[in-house]
TIMI-63037 format. One record per residue: residue number from 0; x negated, y, z negated of N, C-alpha, C in turn; residue in three letters. Coordinates in steps of 0.05 Angstrom, whole numbers. Layout:
<recs>
REC   i   n_xx   n_yy   n_zz  ca_xx  ca_yy  ca_zz   c_xx   c_yy   c_zz  aa
REC NUM      X      Y      Z      X      Y      Z      X      Y      Z ala
...
</recs>
This chain:
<recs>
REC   i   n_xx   n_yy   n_zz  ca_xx  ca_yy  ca_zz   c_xx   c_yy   c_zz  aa
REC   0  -1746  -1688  -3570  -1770  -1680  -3556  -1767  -1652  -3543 unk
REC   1  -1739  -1642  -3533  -1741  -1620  -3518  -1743  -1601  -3535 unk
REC   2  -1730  -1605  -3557  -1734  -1580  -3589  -1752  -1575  -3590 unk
REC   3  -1771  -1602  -3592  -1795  -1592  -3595  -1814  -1584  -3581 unk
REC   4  -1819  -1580  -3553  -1822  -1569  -3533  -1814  -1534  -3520 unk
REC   5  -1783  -1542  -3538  -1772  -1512  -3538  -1800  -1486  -3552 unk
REC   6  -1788  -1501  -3576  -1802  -1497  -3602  -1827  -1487  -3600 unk
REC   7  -1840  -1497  -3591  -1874  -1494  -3578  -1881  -1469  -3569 unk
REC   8  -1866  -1472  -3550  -1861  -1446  -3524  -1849  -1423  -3554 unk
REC   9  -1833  -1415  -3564  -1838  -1402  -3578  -1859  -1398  -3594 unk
REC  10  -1870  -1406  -3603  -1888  -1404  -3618  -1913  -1397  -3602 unk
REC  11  -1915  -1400  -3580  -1941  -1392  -3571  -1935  -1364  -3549 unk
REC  12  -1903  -1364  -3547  -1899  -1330  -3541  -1900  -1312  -3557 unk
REC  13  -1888  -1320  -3578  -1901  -1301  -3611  -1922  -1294  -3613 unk
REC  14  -1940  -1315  -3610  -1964  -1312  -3615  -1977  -1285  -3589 unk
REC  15  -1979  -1293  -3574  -1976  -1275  -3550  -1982  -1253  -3554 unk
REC  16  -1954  -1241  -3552  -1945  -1224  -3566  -1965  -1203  -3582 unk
REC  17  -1965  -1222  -3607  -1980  -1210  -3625  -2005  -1202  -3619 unk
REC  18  -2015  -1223  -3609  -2050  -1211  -3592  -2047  -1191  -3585 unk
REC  19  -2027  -1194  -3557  -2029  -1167  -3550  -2028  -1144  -3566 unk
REC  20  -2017  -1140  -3585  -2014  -1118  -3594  -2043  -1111  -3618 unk
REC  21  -2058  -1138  -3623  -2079  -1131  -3642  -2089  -1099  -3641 unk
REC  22  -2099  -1088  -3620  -2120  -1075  -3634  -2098  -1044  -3631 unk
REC  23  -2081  -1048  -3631  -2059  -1026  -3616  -2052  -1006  -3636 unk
REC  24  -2038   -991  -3639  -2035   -969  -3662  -2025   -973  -3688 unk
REC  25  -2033   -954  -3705  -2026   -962  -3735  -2019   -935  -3752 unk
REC  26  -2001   -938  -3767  -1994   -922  -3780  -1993   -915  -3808 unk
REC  27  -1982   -903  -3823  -1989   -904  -3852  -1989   -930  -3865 unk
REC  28  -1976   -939  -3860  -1978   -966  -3874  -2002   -980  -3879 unk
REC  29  -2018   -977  -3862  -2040   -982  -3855  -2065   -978  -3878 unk
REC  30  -2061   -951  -3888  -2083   -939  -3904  -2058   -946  -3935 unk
REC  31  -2035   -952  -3937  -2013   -965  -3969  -2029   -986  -3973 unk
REC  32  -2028  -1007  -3951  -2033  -1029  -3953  -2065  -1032  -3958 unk
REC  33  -2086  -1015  -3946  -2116  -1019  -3953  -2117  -1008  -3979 unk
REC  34  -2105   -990  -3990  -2111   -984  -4014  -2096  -1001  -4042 unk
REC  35  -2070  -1009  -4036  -2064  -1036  -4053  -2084  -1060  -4052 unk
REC  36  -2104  -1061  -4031  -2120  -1078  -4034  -2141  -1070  -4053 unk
REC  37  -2149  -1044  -4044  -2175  -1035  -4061  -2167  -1028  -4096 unk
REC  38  -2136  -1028  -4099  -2126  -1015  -4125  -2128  -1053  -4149 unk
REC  39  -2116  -1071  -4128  -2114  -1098  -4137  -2146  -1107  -4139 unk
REC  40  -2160  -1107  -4127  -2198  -1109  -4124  -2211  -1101  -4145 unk
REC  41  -2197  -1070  -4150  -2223  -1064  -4165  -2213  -1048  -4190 unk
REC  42  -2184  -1053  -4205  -2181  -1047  -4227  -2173  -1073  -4241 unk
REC  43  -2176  -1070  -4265  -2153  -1095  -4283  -2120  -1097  -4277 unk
REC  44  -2114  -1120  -4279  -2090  -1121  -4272  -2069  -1107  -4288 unk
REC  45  -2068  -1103  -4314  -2058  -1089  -4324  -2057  -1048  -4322 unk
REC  46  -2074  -1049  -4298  -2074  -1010  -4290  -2072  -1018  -4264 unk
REC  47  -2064  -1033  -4254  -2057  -1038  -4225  -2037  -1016  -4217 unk
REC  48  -2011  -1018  -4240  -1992   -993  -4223  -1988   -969  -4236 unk
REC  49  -2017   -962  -4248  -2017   -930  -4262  -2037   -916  -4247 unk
REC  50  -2054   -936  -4228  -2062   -920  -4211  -2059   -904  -4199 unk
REC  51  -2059   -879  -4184  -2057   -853  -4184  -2076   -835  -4160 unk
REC  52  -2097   -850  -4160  -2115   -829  -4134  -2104   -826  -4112 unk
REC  53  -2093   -844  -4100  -2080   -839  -4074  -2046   -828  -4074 unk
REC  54  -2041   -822  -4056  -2012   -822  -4064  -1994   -842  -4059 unk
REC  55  -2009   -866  -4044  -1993   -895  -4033  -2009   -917  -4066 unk
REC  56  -1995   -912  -4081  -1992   -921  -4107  -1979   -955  -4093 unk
REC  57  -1983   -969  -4119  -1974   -998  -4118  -1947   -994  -4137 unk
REC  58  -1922  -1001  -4110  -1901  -1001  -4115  -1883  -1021  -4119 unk
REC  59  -1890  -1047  -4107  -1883  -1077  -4102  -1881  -1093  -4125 unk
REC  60  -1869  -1110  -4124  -1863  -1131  -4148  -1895  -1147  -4152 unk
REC  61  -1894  -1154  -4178  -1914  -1165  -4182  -1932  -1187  -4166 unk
REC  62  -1908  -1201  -4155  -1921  -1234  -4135  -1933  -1216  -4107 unk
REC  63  -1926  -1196  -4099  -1944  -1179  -4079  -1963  -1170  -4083 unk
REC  64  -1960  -1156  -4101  -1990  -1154  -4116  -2014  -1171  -4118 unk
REC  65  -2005  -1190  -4133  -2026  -1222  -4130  -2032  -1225  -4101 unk
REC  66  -2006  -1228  -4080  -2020  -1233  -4055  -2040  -1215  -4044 unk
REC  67  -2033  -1181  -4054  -2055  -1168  -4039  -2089  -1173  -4044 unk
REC  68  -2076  -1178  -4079  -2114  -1191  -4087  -2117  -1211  -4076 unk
REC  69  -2106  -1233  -4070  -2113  -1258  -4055  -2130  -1253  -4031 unk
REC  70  -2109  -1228  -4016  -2129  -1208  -3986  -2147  -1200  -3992 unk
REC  71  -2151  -1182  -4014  -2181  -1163  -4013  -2203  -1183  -4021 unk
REC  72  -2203  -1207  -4038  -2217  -1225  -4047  -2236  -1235  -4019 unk
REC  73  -2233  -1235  -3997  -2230  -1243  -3975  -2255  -1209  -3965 unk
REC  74  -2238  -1186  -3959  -2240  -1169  -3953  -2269  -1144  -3957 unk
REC  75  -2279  -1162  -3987  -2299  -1156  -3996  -2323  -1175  -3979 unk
REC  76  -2320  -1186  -3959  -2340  -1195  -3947  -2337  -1201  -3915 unk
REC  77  -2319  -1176  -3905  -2318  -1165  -3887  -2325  -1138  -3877 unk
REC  78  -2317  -1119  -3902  -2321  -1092  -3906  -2313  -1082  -3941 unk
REC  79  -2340  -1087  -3949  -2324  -1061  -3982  -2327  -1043  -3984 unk
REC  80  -2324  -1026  -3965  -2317   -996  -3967  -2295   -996  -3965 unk
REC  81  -2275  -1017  -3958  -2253  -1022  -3951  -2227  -1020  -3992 unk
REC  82  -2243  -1032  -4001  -2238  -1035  -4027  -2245  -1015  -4049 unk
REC  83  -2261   -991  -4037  -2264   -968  -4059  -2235   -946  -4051 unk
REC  84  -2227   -942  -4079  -2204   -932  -4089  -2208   -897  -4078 unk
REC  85  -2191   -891  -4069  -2209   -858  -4059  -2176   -846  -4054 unk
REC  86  -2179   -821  -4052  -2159   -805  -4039  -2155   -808  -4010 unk
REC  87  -2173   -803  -3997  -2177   -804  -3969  -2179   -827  -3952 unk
REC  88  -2162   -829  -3933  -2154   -854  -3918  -2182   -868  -3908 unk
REC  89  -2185   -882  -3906  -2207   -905  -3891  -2204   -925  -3879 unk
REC  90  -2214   -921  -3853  -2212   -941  -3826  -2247   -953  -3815 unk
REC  91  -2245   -965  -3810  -2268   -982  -3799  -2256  -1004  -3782 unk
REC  92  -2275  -1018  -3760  -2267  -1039  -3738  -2260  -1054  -3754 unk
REC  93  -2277  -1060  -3782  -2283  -1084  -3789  -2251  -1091  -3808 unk
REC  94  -2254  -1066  -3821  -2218  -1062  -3835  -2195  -1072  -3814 unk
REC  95  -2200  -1059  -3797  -2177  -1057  -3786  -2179  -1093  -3775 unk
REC  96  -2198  -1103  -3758  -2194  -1133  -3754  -2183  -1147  -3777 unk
REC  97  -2194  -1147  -3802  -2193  -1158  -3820  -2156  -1160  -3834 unk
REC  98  -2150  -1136  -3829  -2126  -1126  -3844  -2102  -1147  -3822 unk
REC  99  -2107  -1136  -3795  -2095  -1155  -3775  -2091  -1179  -3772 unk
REC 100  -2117  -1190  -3772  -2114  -1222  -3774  -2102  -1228  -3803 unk
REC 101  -2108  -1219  -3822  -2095  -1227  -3847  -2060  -1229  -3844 unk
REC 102  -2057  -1210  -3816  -2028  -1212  -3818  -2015  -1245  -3800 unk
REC 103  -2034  -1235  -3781  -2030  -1268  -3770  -2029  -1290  -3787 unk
REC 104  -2047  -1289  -3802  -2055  -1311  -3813  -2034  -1326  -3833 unk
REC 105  -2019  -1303  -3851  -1998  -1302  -3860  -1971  -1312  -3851 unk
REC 106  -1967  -1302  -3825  -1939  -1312  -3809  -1944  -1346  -3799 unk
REC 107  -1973  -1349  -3801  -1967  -1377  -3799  -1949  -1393  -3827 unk
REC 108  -1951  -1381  -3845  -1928  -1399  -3863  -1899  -1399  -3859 unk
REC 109  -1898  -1365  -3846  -1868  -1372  -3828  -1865  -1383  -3812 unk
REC 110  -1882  -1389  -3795  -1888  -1418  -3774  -1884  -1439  -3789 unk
REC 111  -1891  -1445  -3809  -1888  -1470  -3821  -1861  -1463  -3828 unk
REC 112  -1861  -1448  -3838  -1822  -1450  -3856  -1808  -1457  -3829 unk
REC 113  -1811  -1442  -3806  -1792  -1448  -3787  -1795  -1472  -3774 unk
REC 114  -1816  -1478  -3771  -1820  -1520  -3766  -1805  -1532  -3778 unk
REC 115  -1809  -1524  -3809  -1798  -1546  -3827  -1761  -1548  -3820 unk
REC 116  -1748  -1527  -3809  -1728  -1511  -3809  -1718  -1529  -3781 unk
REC 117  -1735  -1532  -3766  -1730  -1545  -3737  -1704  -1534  -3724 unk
REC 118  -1701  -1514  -3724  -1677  -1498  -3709  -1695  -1480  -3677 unk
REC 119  -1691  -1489  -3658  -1711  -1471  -3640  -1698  -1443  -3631 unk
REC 120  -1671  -1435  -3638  -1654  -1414  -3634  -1660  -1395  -3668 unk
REC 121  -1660  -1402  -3685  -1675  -1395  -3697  -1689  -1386  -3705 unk
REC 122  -1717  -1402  -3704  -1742  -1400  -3694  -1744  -1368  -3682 unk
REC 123  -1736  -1379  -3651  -1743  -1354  -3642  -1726  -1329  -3651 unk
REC 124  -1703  -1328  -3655  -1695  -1306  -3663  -1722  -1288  -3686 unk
REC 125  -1722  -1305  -3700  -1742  -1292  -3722  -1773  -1289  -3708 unk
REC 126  -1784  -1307  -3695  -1806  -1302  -3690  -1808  -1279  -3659 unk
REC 127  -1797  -1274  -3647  -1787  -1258  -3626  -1767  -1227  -3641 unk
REC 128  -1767  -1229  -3664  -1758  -1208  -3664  -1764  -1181  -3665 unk
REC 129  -1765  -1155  -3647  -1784  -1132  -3642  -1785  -1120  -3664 unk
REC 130  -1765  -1121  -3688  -1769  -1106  -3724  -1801  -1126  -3730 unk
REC 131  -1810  -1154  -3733  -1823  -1161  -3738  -1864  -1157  -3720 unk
REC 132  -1852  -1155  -3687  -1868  -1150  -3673  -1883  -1122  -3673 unk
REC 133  -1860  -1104  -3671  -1876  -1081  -3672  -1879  -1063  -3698 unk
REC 134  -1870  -1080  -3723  -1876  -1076  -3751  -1908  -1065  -3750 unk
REC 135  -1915  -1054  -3764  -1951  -1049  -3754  -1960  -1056  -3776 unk
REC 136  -1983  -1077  -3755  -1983  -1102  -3761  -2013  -1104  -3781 unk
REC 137  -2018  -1093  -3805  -2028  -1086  -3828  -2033  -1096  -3844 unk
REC 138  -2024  -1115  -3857  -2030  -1121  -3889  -2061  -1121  -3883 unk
</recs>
């Protein structure tokens, strides 16, 4: 019971955490990752990595790829301006919420992996760690 108690309390300082930092600064990654969305969206999968307009090209193994379409699938009914392929970087509230929570939403499976894992030293090491916290927080 105390593990899991421990356990908890991490998980809801992570979480924390992360709020806090929602609407907070962002960096290139930011406009790699919106345009792997708009490159996976709105070409065939087979010209996914000959794409070329931007210079944050799709570089990632294929199973990332799928996940980013999995995101933009989503993303087209938040903001699709978000999903047109362009040279020029593009930000909107709506992007940017969108792109964020998608990140949250995501680390809940590391939540689950680390449940399943039931280690609370662990746990927090990974979920507390400032490489992961102040990673900017994008997909």
């Amino acid at each position: 019971m105390l593990k899991l108690i421990i356990m908890m309390i991490v998980y809801i300082s992570a979480l924390c955490i992360r709020l806090l930092l929602f609407w907070g600064y962002h960096s290139t990654d930011f406009e790699v990752h919106r345009n792997w969305k708009a490159i996976t969206y709105s070409l065939p999968m087979d010209r996914w990595y000959y794409e070329s307009t931007s210079e944050w090209t799709l570089d990632y193994p294929p199973f990332f790829a799928y996940f980013e379409y999995v995101l933009s699938l989503g993303a087209a009914y938040v903001d699709p301006e978000m999903l047109k392929i362009s040279k020029e970087a593009y930000e909107s509230e709506g992007t940017i919420f969108y792109m964020r929570f998608t990140v949250l939403v995501s680390e809940l499976l590391l939540i689950f992996s680390l449940y399943v894992f039931n280690d609370p030293i662990i746990s927090g090491l990974v979920l507390l760690n400032p490489g992961l916290i102040l990673l900017d927080r994008t997909w």
